[in-house]
N, C-alpha and C positions, 0 to 999 in steps of 0.2 A: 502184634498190636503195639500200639504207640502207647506209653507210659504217660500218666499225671504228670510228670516231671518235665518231658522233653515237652508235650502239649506246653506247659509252661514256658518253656524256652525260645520255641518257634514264634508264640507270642508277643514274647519282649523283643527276641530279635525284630520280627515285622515294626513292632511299635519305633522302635529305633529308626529303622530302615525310612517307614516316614515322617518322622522328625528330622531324618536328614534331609532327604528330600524337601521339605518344606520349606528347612532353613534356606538353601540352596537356592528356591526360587524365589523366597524374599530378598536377598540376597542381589537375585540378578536384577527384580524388577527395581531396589533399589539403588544401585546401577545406571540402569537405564535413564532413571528418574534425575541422576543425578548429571545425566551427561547431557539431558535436555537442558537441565538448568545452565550446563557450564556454555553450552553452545548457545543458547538465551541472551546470556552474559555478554558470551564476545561478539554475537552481532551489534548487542545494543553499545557497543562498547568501541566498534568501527563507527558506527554510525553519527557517534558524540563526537570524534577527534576528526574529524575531517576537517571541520573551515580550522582547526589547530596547525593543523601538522600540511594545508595549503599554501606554495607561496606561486604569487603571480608575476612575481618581478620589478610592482614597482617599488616596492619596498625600498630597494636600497638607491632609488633616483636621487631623493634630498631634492634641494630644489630645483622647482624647473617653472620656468616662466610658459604659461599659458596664453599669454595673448599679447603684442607688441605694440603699442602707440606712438605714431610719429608726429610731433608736434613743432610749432615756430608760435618761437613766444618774442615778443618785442618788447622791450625796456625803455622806460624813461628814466635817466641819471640826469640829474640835474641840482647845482648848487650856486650859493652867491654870498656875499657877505653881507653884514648886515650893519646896522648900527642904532641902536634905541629901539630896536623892533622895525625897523624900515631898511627897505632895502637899498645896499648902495647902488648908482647908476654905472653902469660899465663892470661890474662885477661878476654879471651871474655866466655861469658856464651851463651847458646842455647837448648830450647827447641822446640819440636816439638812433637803436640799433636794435636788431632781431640774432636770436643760433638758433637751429634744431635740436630739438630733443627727443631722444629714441628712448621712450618709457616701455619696462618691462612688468610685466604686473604675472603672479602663479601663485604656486603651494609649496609648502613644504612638504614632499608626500611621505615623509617617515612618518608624520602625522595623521596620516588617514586611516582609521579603523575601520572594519568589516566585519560580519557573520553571517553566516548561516543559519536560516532555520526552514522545513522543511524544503520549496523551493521558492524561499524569496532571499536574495539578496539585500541588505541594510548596508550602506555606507557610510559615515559620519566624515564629510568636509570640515576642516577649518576654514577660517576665514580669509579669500583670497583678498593678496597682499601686494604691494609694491615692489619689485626684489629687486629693480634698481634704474636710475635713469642716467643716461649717457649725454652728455653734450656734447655737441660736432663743434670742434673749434673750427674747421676747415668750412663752414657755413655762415659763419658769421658776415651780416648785411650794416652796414652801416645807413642809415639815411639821412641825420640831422646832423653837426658838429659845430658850437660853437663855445670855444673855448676863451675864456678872459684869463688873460697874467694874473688879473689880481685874484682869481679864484680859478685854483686849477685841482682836478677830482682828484683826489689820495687813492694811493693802492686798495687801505681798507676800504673807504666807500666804494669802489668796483665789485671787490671781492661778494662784498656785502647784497649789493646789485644782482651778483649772478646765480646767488644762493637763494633768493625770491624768485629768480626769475624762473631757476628750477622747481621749486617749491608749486608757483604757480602755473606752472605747465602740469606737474602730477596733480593738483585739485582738477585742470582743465581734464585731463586724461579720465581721473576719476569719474567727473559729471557726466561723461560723455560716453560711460557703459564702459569702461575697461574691465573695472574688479568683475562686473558681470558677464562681460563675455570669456573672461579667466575662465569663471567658475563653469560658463557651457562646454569651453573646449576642453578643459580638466574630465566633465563627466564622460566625453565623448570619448578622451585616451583611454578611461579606465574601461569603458566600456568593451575597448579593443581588450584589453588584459585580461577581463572575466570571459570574456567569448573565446580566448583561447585556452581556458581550460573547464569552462559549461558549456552549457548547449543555450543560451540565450533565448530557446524560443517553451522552453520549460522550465529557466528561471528569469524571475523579474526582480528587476533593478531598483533598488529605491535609495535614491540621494535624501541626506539629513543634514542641517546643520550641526557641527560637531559639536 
């Protein structure tokens, strides 16, 4: 027969036996519990850094002229001398001539910011810009020339002439929808840049003023 004592023993040992086991499965369930969180974690955690860690290429363009305007601007130069406010007779000189101008209007695209948020794309434009205009010497039209000895045009007032005449060909360029046809073919490149690395027909595009 089994003795008070060992009865005893067998006891404590079982008592033991499931206190371990217990421990064990809290244990594993916390564990478990804990590797859902960690994997929680890293998906929400891929999910944030994407429009981060994206690049599309235009990044490093810098500028680039979006849309080109060709214009012919024609000048009046003309001067005379004068005397008490009146003019002298046989004095006054005038020309009249035309050059082209090949205006460049774009972005700065290190400038353009972007994100993501579920599938809409956000874009932030700056303001397209002038980035530069050309004058064709090899164009230049003369139609009128008369020149007087006693008043004959100075280097500076030509000089001066041709920096208006530029001037006024980028306001003509402007009036006439440059900056805004920039800013459609601008949306239209970047367009190409996100279509080659989304799917365009499950994210939407939305241009902002920056």
């Amino acid at each position: 027969m089994v003795g008070k004592k060992e009865k005893q023993g067998f006891k404590a040992m079982f008592k033991r036996m499931l206190a371990s086991r217990l421990a064990a499965g809290i244990a594993a369930a916390l564990a478990a519990l804990l590797l859902l969180v960690i994997v929680g974690l890293g998906i929400r955690s891929v999910v944030l850094s994407e429009s981060k860690s994206t690049k599309l290429g235009f990044e490093n363009i810098g500028e680039l002229a979006t849309q080109t305007a060709y214009c012919t601007s024609v000048n009046v130069t003309e001067g005379s001398r004068e005397l008490f406010g009146v003019t002298i007779p046989f004095t006054q000189s005038k020309y009249i001539y035309s050059y082209d101008i090949v205006i460049k209007a774009g972005f700065d695209f290190t400038e353009i910011e972007w994100e993501i948020k579920d599938t809409a794309i956000t874009v932030r434009l700056p303001e397209a810009k002038i980035l530069s205009s050309e004058l064709k010497w090899d164009s230049f039209k003369l139609y009128h020339e008369d020149e007087s000895i006693f008043k004959q045009i100075k280097m500076e007032e030509n000089n001066e002439a041709l920096k208006n005449l530029v001037q006024n060909a980028e306001m003509d360029a402007v009036a006439n929808g440059s900056l805004d046809n920039a800013r459609s073919n601008a949306e239209t490149i970047l367009r190409g840049f996100f279509g080659n690395v989304y799917n365009l027909e499950e994210y939407e595009i939305r241009f902002i003023n920056k």
